[in-house]
Backbone bond lengths (Angstrom), bond angles and torsions (degrees), N, CA, C in turn:
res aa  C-N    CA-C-N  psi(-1)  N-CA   C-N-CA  omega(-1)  CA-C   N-CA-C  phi
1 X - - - 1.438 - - 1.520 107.83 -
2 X 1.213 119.40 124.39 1.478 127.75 176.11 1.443 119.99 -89.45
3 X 1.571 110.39 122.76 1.484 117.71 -179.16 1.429 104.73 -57.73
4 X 1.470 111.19 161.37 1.571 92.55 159.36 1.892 120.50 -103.76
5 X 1.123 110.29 136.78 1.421 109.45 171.29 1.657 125.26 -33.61
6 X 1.376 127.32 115.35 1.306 125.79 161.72 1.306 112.89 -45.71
7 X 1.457 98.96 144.40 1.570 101.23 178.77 1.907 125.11 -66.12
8 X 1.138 111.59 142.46 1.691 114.96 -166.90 1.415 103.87 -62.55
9 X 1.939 104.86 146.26 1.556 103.17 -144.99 1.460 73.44 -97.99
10 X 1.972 90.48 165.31 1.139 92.60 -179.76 1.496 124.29 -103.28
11 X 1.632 103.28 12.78 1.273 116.05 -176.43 2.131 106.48 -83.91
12 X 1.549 110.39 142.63 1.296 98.85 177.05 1.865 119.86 -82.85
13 X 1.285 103.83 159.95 1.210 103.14 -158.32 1.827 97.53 -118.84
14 X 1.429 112.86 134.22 1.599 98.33 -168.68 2.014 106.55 -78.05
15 X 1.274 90.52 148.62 1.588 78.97 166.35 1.310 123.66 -113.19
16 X 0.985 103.57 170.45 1.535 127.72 -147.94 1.603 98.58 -83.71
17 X 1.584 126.01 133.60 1.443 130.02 165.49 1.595 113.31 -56.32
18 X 1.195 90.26 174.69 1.567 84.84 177.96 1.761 110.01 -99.07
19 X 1.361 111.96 -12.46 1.672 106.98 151.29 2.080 126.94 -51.41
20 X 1.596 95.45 -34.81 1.537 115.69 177.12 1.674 105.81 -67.31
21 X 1.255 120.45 -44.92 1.383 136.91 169.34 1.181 103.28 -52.35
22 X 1.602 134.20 -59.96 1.195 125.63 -164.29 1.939 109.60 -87.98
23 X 1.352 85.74 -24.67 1.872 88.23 175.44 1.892 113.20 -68.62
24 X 1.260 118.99 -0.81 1.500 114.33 -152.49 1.994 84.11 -116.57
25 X 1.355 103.82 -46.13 1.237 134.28 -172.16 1.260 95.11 -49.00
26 X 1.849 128.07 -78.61 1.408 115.27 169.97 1.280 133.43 -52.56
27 X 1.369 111.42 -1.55 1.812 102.72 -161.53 1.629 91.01 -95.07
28 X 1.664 90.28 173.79 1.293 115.85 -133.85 2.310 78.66 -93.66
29 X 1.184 128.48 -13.15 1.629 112.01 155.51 1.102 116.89 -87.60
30 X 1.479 151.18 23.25 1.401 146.90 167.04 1.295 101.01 -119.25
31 X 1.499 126.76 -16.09 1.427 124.96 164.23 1.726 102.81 -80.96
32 X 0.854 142.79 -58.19 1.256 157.17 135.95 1.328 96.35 10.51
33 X 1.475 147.72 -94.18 1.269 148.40 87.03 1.243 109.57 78.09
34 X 1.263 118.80 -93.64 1.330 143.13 -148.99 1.798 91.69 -79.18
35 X 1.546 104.59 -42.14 1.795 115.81 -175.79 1.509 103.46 -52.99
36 X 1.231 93.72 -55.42 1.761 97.10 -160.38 2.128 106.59 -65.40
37 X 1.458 101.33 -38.22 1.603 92.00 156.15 1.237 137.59 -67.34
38 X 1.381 100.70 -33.71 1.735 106.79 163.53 1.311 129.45 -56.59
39 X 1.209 119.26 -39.88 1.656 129.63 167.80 1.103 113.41 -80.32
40 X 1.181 136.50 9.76 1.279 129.07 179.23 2.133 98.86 -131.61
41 X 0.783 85.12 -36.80 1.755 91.74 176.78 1.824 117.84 -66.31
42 X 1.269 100.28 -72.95 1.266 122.39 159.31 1.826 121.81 -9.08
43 X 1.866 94.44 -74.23 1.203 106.35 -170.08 1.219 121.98 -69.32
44 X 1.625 118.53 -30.59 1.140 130.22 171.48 1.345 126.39 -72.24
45 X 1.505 114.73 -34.84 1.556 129.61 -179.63 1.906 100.09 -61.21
46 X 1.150 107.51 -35.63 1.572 119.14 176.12 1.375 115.08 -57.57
47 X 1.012 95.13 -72.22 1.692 126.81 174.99 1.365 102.88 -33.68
48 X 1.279 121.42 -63.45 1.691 125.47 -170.30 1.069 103.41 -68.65
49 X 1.958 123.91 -41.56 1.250 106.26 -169.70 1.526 124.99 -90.82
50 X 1.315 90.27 -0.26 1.735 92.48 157.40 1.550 117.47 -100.43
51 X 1.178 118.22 3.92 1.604 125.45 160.13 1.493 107.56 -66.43
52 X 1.291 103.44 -45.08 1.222 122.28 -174.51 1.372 133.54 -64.03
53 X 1.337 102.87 -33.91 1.756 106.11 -178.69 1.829 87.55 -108.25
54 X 1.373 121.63 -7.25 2.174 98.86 160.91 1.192 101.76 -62.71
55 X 1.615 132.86 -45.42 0.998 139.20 -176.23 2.044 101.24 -41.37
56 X 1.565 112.95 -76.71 1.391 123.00 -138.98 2.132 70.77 -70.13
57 X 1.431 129.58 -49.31 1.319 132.89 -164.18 1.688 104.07 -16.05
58 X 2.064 88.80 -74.75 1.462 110.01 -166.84 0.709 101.14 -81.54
59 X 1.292 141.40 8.33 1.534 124.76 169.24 2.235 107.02 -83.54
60 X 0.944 96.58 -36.72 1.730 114.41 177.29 1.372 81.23 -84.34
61 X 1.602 157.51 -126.47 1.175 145.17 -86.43 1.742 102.26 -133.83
62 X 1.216 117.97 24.68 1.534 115.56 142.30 1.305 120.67 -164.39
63 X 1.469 101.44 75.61 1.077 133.41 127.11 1.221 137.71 49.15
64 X 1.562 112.18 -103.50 1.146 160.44 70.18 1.407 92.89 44.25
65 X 1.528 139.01 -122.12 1.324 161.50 -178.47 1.499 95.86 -31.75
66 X 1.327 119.95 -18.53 1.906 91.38 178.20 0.975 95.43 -130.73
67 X 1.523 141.81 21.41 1.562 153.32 140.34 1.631 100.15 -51.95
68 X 1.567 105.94 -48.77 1.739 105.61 -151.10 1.614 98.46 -52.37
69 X 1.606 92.27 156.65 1.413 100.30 -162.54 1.940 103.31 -94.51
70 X 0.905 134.79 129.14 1.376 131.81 -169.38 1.645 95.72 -90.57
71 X 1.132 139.70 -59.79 1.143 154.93 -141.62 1.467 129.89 -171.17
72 X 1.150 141.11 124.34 1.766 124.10 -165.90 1.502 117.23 23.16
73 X 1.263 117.69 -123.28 1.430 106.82 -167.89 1.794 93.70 -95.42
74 X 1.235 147.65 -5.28 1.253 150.46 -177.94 1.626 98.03 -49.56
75 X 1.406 117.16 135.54 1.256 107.89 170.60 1.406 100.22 -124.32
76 X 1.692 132.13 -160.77 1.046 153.14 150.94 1.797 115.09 -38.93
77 X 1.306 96.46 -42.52 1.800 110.20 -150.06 2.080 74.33 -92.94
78 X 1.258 99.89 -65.25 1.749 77.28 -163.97 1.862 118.14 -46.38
79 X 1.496 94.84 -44.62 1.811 96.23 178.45 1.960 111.55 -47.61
80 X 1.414 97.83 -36.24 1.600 87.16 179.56 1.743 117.49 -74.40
81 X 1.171 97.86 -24.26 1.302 111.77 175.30 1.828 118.89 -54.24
82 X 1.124 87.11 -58.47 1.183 104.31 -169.62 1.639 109.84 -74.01
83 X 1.244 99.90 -15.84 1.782 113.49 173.61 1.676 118.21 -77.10
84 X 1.895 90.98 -26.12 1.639 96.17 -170.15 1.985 91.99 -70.50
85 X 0.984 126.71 -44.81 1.756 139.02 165.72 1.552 123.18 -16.78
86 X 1.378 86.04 -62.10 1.494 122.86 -169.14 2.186 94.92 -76.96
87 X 1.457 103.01 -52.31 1.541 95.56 170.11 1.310 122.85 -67.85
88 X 1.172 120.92 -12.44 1.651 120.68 168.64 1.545 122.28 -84.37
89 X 1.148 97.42 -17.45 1.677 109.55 -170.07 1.703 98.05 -79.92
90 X 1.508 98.99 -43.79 1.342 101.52 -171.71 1.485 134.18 -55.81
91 X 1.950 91.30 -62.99 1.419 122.88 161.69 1.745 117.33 -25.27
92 X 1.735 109.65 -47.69 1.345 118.67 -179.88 1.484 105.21 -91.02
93 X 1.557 127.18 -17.97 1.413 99.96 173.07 1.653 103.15 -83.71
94 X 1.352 134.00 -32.42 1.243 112.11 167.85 1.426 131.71 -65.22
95 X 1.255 110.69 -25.08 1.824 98.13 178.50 1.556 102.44 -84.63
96 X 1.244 105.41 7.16 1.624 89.23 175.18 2.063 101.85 -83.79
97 X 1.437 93.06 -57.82 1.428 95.07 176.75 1.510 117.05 -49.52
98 X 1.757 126.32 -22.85 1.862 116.40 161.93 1.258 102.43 -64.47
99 X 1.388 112.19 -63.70 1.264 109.66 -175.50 1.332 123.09 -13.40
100 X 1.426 116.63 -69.64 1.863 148.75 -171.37 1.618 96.73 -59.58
101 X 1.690 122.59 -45.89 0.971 121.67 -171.23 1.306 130.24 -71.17
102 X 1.849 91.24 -55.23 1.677 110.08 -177.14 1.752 101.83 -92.28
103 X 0.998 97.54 -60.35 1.714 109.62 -137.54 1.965 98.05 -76.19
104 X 1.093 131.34 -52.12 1.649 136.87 154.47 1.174 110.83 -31.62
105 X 1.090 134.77 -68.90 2.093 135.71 -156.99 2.287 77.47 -58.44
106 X 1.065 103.76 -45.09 1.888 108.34 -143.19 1.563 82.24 -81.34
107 X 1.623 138.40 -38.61 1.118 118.93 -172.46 1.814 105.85 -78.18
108 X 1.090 115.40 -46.62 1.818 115.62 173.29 1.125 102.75 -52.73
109 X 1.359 152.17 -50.91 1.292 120.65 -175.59 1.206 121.41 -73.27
110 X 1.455 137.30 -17.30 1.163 129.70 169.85 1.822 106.43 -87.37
111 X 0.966 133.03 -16.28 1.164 123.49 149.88 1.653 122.20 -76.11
112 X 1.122 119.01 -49.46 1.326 101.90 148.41 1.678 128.35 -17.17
113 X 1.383 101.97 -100.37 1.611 108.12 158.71 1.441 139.95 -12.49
114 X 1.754 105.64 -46.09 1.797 120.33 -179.21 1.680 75.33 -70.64
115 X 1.488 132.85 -86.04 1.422 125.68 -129.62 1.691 109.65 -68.71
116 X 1.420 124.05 5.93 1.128 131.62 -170.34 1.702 144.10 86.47
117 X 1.743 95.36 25.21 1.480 110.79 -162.33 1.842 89.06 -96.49
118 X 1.021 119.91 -3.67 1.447 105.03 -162.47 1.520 90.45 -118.28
């Protein structure tokens, strides 16, 4: 479930050099950061896209196996189909909830911090 954003302040906020960019960039919470999206991005982007081409595989070279009939006209090929759907829906409702968990609290405070609240 997504909070909703407070409304944008109306006070100005200084910005940051591009030495501040590169000082935040090496430190050891934007690596931190970058980890916790990487392990979670990474593995899954894999994951689907090799879900993805068993899907396009057996769909070109068996045939046969995603012809078989499961139930009335339901076959093999529609259930996977309809799974590739069902894996996208998912994939994005969980990285939304890392996101919210991990990766947000760790990006606001370093934005916090760059614009001068910290």
């Amino acid at each position: 479930m997504a909070a909703e954003a407070p409304p944008p302040s109306k006070e100005q906020h200084k910005l940051p050099s591009p030495e501040e960019f590169t000082e935040v960039q090496e430190s050891a919470e934007f690596g931190e950061l970058r980890r916790s999206y990487r392990s979670f991005a990474f593995p899954l982007t894999i994951a689907f896209i090799a879900w993805y081409l068993l899907y396009v595989l057996l769909s070109n070279y068996a045939g046969d196996f995603m012809g078989a009939k499961l139930f009335g006209n339901i076959n093999v090929a529609f259930v996977f189909g309809v799974l590739q759907f069902v894996t996208t829906f998912l994939i994005a409702w969980w990285y939304s909830r890392h996101a919210a968990a991990k990766l947000d609290p760790k990006a606001e405070a370093i934005k916090t911090r760059m614009e001068g609240g910290a």
